[in-house]
N, C-alpha and C positions, 0 to 999 in steps of 0.2 A: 168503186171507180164509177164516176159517172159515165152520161152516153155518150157527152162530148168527146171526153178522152177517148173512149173505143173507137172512137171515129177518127178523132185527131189526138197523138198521145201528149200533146204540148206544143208548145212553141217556145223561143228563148227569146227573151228581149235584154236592152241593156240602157240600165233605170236605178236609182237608189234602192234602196231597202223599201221603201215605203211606197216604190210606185207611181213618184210623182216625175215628172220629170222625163221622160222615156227616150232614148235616142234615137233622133228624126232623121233623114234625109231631105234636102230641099229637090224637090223636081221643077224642073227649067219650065216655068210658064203653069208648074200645076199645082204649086205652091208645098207645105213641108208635108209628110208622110210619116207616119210610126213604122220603125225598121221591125220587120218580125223574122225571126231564124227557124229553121226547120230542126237543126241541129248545135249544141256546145260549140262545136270547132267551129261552125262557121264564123260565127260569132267572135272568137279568138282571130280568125284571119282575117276578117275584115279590120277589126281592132289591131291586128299588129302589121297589114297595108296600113293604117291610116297612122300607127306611129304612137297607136294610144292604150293607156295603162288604166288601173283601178281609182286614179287620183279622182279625188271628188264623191266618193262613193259609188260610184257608176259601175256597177258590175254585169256581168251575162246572167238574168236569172231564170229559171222554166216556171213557166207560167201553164196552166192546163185549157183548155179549151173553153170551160163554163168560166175562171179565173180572165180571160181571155173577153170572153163575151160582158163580162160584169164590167172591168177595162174599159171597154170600146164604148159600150154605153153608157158608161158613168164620168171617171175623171179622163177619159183622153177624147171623149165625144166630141172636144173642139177640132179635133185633127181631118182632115177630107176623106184622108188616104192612108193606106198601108202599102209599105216597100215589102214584098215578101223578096228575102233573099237578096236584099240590096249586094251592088259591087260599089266599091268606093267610088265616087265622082270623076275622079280623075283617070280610070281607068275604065270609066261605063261608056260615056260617047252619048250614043243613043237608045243605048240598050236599059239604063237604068231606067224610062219611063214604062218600057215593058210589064218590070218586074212588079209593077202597083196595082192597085185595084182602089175603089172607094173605098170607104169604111164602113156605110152603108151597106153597098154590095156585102165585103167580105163577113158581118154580120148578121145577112141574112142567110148566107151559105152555111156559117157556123152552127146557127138555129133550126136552120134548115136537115143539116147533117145529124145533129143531136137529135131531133124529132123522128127521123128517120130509121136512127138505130134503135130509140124508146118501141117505135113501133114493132120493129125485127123483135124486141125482146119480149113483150105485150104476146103478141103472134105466137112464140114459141113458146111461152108459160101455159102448162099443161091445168 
């Protein structure tokens, strides 16, 4: 298991098979955002608020934290932001721009997090 995962066990998004494509949220004035889930279910309920199924290949998939980071700075590195926990649009108001962060930001936290655990483990190796 890597240090990311012990730190963060995953995340869920919801993307093709391959990745490409990831399901955004538009923020009012802050342009679109990679929706990231903490959990399966959430993921499912936002999905069945907004009315929407598997069509297209679009599935919920867990993605790990280093998996994650390779993501953010590779194929979705055009996105600003990440929705953590999005609530569907219609039911956010003004709550949904809370729920963001940069994409910079949250991949420096990520790196940040992993490095941190690396160290814990370093430290404790007799």
């Amino acid at each position: 298991m890597a240090a990311s995962d012990r730190v963060s066990p995953g995340f869920w998004v919801v993307c093709p098979e391959d990745f490409r494509g990831p399901l955004v949220v538009d923020l009012p004035g802050l342009g679109r955002a990679v929706a990231l889930f903490s959990f399966e279910e959430e993921v499912q309920l936002y999905r069945g608020l907004r009315g929407w199924d598997d069509a297209g290949g679009r599935r919920a998939r867990r993605v790990s934290g280093d998996g994650l980071l390779t993501l953010l700075s590779g194929r979705w590195a055009g996105y600003r932001s990440v929705a953590l926990d999005p609530i569907p649009e219609f039911d956010a108001g003004t709550l949904l721009p809370l729920t963001n962060t940069s994409r910079e930001r949250f991949v420096r936290f990520l790196r940040s997090a992993a490095g941190r655990q690396a160290g814990t483990e370093l430290a404790a190796t007799p």
